[in-house]
C-alpha positions in Angstrom: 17.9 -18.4 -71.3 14.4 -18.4 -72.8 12.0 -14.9 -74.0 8.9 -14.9 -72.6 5.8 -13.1 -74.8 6.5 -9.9 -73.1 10.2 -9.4 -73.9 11.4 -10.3 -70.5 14.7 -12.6 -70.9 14.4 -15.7 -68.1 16.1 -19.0 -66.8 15.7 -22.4 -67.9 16.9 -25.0 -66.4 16.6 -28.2 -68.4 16.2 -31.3 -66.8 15.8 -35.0 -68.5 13.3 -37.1 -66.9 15.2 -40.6 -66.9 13.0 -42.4 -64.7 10.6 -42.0 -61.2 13.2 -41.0 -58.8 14.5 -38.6 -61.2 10.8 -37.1 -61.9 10.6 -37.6 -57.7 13.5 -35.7 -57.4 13.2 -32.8 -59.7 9.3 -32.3 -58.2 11.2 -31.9 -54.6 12.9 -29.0 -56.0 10.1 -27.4 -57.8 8.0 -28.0 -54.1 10.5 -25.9 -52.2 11.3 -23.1 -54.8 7.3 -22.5 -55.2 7.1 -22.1 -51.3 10.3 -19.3 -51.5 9.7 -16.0 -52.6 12.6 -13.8 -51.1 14.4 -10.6 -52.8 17.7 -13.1 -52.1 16.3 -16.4 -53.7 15.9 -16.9 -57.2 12.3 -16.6 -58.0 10.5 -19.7 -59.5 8.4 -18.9 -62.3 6.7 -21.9 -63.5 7.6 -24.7 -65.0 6.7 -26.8 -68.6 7.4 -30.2 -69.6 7.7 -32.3 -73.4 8.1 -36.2 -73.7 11.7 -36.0 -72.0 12.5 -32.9 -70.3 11.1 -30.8 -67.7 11.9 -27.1 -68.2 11.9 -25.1 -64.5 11.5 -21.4 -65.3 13.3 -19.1 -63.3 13.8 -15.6 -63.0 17.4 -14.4 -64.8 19.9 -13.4 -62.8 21.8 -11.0 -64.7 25.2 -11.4 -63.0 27.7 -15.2 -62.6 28.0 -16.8 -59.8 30.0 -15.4 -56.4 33.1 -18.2 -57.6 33.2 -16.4 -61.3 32.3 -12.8 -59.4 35.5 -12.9 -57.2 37.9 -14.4 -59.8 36.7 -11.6 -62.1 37.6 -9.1 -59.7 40.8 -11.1 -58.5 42.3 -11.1 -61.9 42.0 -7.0 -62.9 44.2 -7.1 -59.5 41.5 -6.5 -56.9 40.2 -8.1 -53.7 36.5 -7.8 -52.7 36.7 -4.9 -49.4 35.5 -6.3 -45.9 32.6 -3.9 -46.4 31.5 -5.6 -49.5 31.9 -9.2 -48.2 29.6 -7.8 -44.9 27.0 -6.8 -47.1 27.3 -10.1 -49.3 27.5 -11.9 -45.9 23.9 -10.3 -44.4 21.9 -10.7 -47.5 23.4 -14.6 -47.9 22.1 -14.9 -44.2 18.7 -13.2 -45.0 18.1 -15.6 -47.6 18.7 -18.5 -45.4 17.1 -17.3 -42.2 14.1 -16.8 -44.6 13.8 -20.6 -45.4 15.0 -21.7 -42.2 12.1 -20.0 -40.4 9.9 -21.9 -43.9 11.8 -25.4 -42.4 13.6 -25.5 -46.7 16.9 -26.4 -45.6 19.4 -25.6 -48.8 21.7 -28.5 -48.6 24.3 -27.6 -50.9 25.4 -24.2 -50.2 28.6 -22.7 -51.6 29.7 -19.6 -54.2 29.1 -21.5 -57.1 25.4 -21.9 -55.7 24.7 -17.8 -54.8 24.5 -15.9 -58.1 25.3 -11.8 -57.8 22.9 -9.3 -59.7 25.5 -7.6 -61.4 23.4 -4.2 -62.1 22.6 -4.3 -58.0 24.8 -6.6 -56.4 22.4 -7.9 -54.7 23.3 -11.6 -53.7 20.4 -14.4 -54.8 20.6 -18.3 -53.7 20.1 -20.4 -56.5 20.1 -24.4 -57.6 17.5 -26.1 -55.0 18.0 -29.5 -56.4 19.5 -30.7 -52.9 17.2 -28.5 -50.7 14.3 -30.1 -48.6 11.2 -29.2 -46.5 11.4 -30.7 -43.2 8.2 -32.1 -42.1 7.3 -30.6 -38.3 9.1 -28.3 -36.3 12.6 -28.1 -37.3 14.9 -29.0 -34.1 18.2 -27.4 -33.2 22.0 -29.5 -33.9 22.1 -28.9 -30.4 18.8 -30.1 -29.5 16.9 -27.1 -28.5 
C-alpha cells in the first residue's frame, strides 16, 4: 500500500527488473491493464520506476481475495448462498466478457486472482501478469 498526495490509500505492486525479458514481461502487463477500465478490473493507475524496481500503481481493493473471502466466511460456520455465488458469478463474467470483446485474454484466472470489495462486494479481477492482447480478430476454440 502506498498514500498518494491526496490522502487516497492505493496498490503497489513491486516488481524487480532482473533482466530484458523480465522488463518485456512486466511492460506486457502494464500494456493490457492501461487498455482495461471496467468497474470489475482493478484499475491501473500509473506506474514509477528506481534503478531496480518497477512500482505498478493500482487502485486498492479494500477487501482479500475470493480464496481468503470464502474461508473467512467458512470458518464463523457459514457457506456463501447460491444467490451470492450468482451475483459473484455475473460480475466475474462481466469482467471477462469485457476483455474478451478488447481481445486481453486473462490467462491465469482463479479466486486467489479476483479480489472482493469488502464495503460493496463487488468482485474485481486482479494480477495481469499472465494476460495477453491477441493481435487480430480473436477466433473461437471451436473455430468460428
Amino acid at each position: 500500500m502506498a498514500l498518494r498526495d491526496d490522502g487516497a490509500e492505493i496498490a503497489v505492486k513491486k516488481l524487480r527488473i532482473k533482466d530484458d525479458a523480465t522488463a518485456a514481461k512486466i511492460a506486457r502487463e502494464v500494456s493490457v491493464m492501461q487498455n482495461l477500465q471496467h468497474p470489475n478490473i482493478v484499475r491501473l493507475l500509473g506506474t514509477s520506476t528506481d534503478k531496480r524496481f518497477l512500482y505498478i500503481l493500482m487502485e486498492l481493493v479494500s477487501g482479500n481475495s475470493l480464496t481468503s473471502f470464502i474461508s473467512k466466511w467458512r470458518e464463523r460456520g457459514h457457506n456463501l448462498s447460491e444467490k451470492t455465488i450468482r451475483v459473484y458469478t455475473r460480475q466475474l463474467l462481466e469482467g471477462l466478457e469485457y476483455c474478451h470483446s478488447r481481445n486481453i485474454i486473462h490467462r491465469d484466472i482463479k479466486s486467489q486472482n479476483i479480489l472482493v470489495e469488502s464495503a460493496t462486494g463487488r468482485l474485481k479481477i486482479g494480477d495481469w501478469g499472465g494476460a495477453k492482447q491477441l493481435l487480430g480478430k480473436a477466433r473461437r476454440a471451436n473455430g468460428g
